[in-house]
N, C-alpha and C positions, 0 to 999 in steps of 0.2 A: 504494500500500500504506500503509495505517494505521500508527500509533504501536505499535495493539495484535498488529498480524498482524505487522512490525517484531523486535519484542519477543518474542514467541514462538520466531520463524524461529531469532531467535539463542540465545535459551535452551536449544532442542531441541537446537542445535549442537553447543553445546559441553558436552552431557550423552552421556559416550558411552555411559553402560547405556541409553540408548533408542533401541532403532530401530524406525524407521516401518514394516521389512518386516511385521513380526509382528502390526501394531495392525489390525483391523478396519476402524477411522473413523481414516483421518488425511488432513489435518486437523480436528479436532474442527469441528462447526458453531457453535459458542458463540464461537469464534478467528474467524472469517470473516465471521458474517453479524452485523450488529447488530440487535438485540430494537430491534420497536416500544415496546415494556411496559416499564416499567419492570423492571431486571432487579434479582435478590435480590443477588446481588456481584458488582465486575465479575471479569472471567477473567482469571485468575493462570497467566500457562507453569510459573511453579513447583510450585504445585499440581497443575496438570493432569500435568506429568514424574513428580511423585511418585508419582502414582497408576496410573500402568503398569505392566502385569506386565513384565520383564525378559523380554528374546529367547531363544526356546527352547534355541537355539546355547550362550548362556552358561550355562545349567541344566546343561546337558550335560557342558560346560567344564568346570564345575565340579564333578561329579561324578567326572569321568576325574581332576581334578587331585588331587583326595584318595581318590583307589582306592575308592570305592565306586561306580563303574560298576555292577558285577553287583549292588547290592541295588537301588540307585536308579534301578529301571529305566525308572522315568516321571519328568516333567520335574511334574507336578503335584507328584509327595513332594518335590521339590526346594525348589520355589516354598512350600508349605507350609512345610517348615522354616526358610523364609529368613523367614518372615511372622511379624511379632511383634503380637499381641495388641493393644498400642496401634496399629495400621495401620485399625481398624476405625471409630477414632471419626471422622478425616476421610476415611473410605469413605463412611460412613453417610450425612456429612456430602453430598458432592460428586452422590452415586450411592444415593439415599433406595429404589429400587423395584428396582435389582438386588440380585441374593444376593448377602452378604456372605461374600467368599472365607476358607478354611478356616486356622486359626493355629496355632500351634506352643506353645500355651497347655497342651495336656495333654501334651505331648511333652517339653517343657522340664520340667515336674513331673516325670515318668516319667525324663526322661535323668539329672537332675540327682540324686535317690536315686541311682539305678544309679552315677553317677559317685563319689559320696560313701562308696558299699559299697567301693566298688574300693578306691578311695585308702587308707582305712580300714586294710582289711587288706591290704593292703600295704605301706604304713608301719606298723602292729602288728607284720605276721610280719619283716619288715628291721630295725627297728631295735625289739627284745622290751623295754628296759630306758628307755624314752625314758618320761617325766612326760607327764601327761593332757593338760595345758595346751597343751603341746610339742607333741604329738601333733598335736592341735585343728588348731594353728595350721600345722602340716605338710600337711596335709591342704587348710585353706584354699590355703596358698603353690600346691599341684600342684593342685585342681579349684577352687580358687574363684573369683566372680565377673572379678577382674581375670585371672586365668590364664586363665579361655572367652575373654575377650574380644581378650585378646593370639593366641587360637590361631586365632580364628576372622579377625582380620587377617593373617595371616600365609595364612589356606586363600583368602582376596579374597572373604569374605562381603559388604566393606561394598559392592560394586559389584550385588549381588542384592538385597538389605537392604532390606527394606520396614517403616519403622516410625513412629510418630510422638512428636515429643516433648510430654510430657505432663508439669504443675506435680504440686508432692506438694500430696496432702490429708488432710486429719485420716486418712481411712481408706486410703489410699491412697500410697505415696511415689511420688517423683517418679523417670521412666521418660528416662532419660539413653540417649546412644547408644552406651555400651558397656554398660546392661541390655540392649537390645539385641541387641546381638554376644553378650554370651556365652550368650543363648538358641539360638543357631545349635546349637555343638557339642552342647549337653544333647539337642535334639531330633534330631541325629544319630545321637547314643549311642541312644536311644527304639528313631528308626528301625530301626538292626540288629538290636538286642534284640528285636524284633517281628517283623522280617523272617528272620533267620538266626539265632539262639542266643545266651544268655549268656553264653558264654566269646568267643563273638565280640565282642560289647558290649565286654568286660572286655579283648581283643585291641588294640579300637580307642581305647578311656582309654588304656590304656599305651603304645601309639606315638605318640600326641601328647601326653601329659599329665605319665605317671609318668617316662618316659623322661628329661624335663629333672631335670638338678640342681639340688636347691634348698639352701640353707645353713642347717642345723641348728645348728649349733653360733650363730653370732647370736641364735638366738632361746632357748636358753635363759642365762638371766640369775639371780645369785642375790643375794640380800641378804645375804648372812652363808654364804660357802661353806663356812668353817670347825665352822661349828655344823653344818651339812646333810654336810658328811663326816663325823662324829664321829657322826651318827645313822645314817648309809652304811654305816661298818663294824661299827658294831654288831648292824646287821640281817645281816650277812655272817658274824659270830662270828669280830671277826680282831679282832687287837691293835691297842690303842690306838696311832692315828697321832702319827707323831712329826717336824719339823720339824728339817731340821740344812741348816747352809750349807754350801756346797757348793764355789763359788767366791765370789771378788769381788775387784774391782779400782776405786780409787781412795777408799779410805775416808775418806780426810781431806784429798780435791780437793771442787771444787764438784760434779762429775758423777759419784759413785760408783754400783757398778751388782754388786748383789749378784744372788746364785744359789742358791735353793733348794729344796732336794726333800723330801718327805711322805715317810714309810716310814710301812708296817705289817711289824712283825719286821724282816727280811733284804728285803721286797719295799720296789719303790719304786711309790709311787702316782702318782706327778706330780709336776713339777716348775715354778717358774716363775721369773723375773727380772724384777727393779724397782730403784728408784734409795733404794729403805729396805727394812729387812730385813720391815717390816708388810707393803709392797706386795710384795715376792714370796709372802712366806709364804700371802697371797689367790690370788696366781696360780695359786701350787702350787697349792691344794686346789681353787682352780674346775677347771685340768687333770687333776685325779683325776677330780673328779666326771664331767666329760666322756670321760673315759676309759671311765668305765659307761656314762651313759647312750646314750655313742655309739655303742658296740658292736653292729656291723652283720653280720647274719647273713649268712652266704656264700649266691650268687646259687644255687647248684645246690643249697641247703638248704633255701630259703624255700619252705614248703606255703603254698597260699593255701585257705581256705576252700571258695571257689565250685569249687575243681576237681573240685567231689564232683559237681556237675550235668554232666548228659549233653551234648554237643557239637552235637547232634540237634536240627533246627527239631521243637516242640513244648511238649507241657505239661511242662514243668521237675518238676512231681512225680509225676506217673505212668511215668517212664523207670524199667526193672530195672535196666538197668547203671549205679553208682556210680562215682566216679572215687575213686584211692586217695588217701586224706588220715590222716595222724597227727596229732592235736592235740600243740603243743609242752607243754613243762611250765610251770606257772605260774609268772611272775617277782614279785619281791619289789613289794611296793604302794608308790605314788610318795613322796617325802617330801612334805609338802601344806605345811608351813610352810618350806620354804628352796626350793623350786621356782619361786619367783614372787617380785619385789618387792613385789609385790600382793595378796602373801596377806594375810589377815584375821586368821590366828592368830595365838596368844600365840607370842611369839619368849623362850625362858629368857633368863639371863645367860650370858656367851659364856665358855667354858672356854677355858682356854688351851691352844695344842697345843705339847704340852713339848719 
């Protein structure tokens, strides 16, 4: 036995997504015989491992292990979804005169909307009072590319996972193996949405997606909390915020530790502590403000939009029966200059909160 038949035997080995049951030709004749001719490259077991379809057994597997048995009824929509777009240039490459097998290219388009609607309003209708910015970035944390790509490790895509890595170019970025992964789930979401209905789509986002908790409160950040309360209350028609201490303990050691609370009137907005009466007086008023914008609508409250489409596999707008939905009422528009370190806006001079 050769270097190169050697070389193979053990490559195949110790790759367990390949088994020889399911290959047509194994082992390949390119592995065994050697070319008179000069040949165009010599044969790679790693290339050749890469370019197999994955054993129908694990198609399967993989279906039962994320509950979509009953849509995924063929192991082709499996293999498809598992197929990423870049898999075709070293297909092309290897396999020039067979069809180039089917990708997850309009599926990943298609899941990845459907995913972004979900999230959307979902984060909208929970938490009504949260900044645009905020929102954006909420949204990324639960469907975005790193959140596909964690969910689709966690379902054992990478062991079906057919893709190839590809440099960026001027038109083009460059195709890493968690773009990759998080095409899986998007072209899952596609498939049910296609196969069974949009409230199912919208069933299977939320059991893997929306369902983790993400930390909202980190991401919003303010430059001047003081000044973005002071425009809070006044969009609210409440009395001017007033600062009063509260406690504190060691004013005239090295380590004093003051305590302060915001009112409006008799109400307390928030409260905060620091080692200077400036650093609570900040704390306070970032806890106020999060006090608003965190305010999370009870789970038996939240309408969501899509619940108005039919349950029903079909055309989505030709259904008579609506599902019942109340639009909520509109909340107040975000502050755009104290919402962000990053805003752009003119920032006034900062009043003092008396």
């Amino acid at each position: 036995m050769g270097h190169v038949q050697k070389r193979f035997v053990t490559t195949a080995a110790k790759l367990a997504s390949v088994s020889t049951a399911h290959l047509p030709k194994f082992p390949p004749k390119e592995a065994i015989f050697v070319q008179r001719e000069v040949p165009k490259a010599p044969f790679s077991p790693e290339a050749w491992a890469s370019l197999q379809p994955p054993p129908p057994s694990s198609l399967s597997a993989f279906a039962h292990r994320i509950g979509l048995a009953s849509i995924l009824t063929s192991n082709e929509l499996i293999q498809q979804a598992c197929t990423h777009p870049s898999f075709l240039v070293p297909h092309r490459h290897h396999y020039p005169q067979e069809r180039a097998p089917a990708t997850n290219a309009q599926l990943a388009t298609t899941g990845n909307a459907l995913m972004g609607l979900f999230a959307s309003e979902y984060v909208q209708a929970t938490f009504p009072y949260l900044p645009t910015r905020v929102l954006k970035a909420a949204v990324t944390a639960h469907v975005g590319p790193l959140s596909c790509a964690n969910v689709a490790q966690e379902m054992g895509v990478p062991q079906l996972l057919r893709w190839h890595r590809l440099s960026s170019t001027p038109t083009r970025p460059a195709v890493l193996h968690s773009d990759a992964l998080a095409s899986v789930p998007r072209a899952l979401t596609a498939l049910i949405y296609q196969k069974r209905s949009l409230l199912s789509a919208r069933q299977f986002v939320h059991s893997y997606f929306m369902s983790r908790d993400v930390d909202l409160r980190n991401m919003i950040k303010f430059k001047d909390p003081k000044k973005a309360l002071l425009e809070l209350v006044d969009r609210f028609q409440r009395e001017r915020p007033k600062s009063r201490l509260l406690k504190e303990t060691g004013r005239f050691s090295n380590s004093p530790v003051f305590v302060v609370g915001i009112f409006s009137g008799a109400d307390q907005l928030g409260e905060g502590f620091g080692s200077s009466l400036k650093m609570a007086e900040f704390r306070a008023a970032e806890d106020a403000l999060h006090r608003v914008y965190l305010t999370r609508t009870p789970n038996h409250l939240v309408q969501l939009p899509t619940s108005t489409f039919s349950s029903e596999q079909g055309n989505i707008f030709q259904q008579e029966l609506e599902g019942e939905y109340a639009a909520p009422d509109l909340t107040m528009s975000e502050i755009m200059y104290a919402s962000s370190g990053k805003s752009s806006a003119t920032v006034p001079s900062q009043p003092a909160l008396v």
